[in-house]
C-alpha positions as CSV (number, residue, x, y, z in Angstrom):
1,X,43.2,131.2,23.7
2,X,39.7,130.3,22.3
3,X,39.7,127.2,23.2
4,X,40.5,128.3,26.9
5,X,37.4,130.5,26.7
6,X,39.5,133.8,26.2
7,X,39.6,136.2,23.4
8,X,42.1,138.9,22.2
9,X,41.2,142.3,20.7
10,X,44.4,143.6,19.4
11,X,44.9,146.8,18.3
12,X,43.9,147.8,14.7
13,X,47.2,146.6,12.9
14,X,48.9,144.8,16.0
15,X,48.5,141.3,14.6
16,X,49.4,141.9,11.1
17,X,52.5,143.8,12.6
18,X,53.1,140.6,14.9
19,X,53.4,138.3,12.2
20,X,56.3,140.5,10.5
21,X,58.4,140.5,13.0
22,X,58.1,136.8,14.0
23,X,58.8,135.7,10.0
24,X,61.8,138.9,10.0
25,X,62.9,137.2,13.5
26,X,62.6,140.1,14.8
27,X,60.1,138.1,17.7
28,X,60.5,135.1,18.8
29,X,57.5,132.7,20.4
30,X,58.0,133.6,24.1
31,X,58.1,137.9,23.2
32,X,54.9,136.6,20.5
33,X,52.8,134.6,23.2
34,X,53.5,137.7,25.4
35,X,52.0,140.4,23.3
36,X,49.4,138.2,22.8
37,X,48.4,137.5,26.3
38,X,48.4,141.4,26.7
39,X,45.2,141.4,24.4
40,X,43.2,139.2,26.8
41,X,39.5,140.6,27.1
């Protein structure tokens, strides 16, 4: 998203949180890419 010229302000724990569930596959990269694109600024 940067290097579009957005950033992301997740909440306090959200991306730490994020990253479990993608390496329990608990996520996968479309439901990932989603939550992250609800961050925008």
């Amino acid at each position: 998203m940067a290097a579009m010229g957005e950033g992301i302000d997740p909440p306090y724990g959200a991306l730490s949180e994020l990253v479990s569930e993608v390496r329990r596959k608990e996520a996968d990269v479309f439901g990932a890419g989603s939550r992250i694109r609800s961050w925008r600024i």
